[in-house]
N, C-alpha and C positions, 0 to 999 in steps of 0.2 A: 504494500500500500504506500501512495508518494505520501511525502509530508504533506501536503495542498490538504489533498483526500484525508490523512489523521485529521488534519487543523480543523475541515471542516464537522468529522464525526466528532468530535470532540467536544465542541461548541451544540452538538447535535440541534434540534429544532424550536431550542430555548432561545435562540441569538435575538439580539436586540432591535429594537423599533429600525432603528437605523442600519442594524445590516440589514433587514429583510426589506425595505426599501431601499436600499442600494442593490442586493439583489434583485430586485425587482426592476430597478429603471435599467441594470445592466442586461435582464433579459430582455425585456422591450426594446432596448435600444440594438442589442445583437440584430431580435429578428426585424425590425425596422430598417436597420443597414443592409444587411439580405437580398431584404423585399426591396426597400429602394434601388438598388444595385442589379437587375433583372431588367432585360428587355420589354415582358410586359408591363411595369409600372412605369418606363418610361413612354409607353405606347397609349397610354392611360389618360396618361401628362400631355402627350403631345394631343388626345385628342378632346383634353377640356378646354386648352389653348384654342383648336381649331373649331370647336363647338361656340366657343364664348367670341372669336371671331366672325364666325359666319350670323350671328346673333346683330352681329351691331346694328344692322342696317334696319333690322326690329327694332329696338330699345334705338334707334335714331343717334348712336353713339353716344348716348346720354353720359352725366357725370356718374352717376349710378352705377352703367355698365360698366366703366371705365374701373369705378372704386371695386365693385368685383373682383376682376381680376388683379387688380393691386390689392386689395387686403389680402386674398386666397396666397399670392405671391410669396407676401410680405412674412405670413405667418408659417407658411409651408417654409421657408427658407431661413426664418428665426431656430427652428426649433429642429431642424436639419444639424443647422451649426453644433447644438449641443451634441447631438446624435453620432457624427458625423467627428470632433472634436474626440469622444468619449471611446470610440472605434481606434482611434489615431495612437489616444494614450494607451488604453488594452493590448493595443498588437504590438506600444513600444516596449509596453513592459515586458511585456513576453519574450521578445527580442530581445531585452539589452540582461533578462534572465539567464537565457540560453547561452546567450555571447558569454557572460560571467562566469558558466558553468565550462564552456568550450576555454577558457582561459584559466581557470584552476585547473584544469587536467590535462593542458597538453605544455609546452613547455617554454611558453611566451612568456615576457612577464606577469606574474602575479599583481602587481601593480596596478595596473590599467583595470582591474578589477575597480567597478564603484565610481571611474574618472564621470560617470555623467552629472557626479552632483556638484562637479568643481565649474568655479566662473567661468565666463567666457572668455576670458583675459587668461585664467589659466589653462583652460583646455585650447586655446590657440599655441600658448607654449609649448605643449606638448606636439599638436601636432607641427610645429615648426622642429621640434626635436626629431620627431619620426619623420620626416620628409627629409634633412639632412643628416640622417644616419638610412634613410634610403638609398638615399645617392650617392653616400660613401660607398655602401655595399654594391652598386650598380657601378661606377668605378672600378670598384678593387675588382669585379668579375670580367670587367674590360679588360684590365688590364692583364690579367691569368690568362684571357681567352689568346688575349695577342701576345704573351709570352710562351704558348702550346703554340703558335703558328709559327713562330719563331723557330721555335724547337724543331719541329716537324719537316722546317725548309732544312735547317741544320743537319738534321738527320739524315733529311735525303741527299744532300749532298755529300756528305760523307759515305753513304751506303750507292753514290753513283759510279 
């Protein structure tokens, strides 16, 4: 059983107001991102758009109609942002968990474990560090490769 899965039997179905509504908005928001994210709800979209279009010429392009589709917009896309924001964080944590876990067990720094909580000031250091010990290393491989070419001319001329 992962730790996740103890954590949660553990807390079993006692948890507080606040995780079960956190659970809660996080399922909603899962199958909402989903569903939004599918061919047919764009298909949906596209044809309330052309519905509320073909409409104008009825309601005479009134302020009314107009406000329609501008609040229906307005609020579909307020509440997207949260949806949509909350999707962004879940997959980063999940990713920068994994990344943590791929980095305690293979033989990289242990260090860079955790760097996403540091500033921007200082994770730019760093990656100015790792980008100039890149290029060291992309160097020194240059310069092995043309030192074995070297070799290799040397040889042949000696073994011609």
């Amino acid at each position: 059983m992962s730790a996740a899965t103890e954590k949660r039997s553990d807390k079993g179905s006692s948890g507080s107001a606040r995780e079960r509504a956190g659970k809660l908005f996080g399922d909603i928001a899962n199958r909402t991102s989903q569903a939004a994210g599918r061919a047919l709800t764009f298909m949906i979209a596209a044809a309330v758009v052309i519905t509320w279009a073909i409409t104008g010429p009825i309601f005479h392009y009134s302020d009314t109609w107009q406000l329609v589709i501008n609040t229906g917009t307005t609020i579909v896309t307020f509440l997207m942002v949260f949806l949509i924001q909350n999707s962004q964080n879940r997959d980063s944590a999940a990713i920068q968990v994994k990344l943590d876990e791929l980095v305690r067990v293979s033989a990289v720094h242990n260090s860079f474990v955790g760097i996403e909580h540091l500033t921007d000031d200082e994770l730019d250091e760093i990656r100015s560090k790792c980008e100039v010990r890149a290029k060291a290393e992309k160097a020194g491989e240059q310069t092995v490769e043309s030192a074995r070419k070297k070799a290799r001319r040397a040889a042949d001329l000696v073994t011609e």
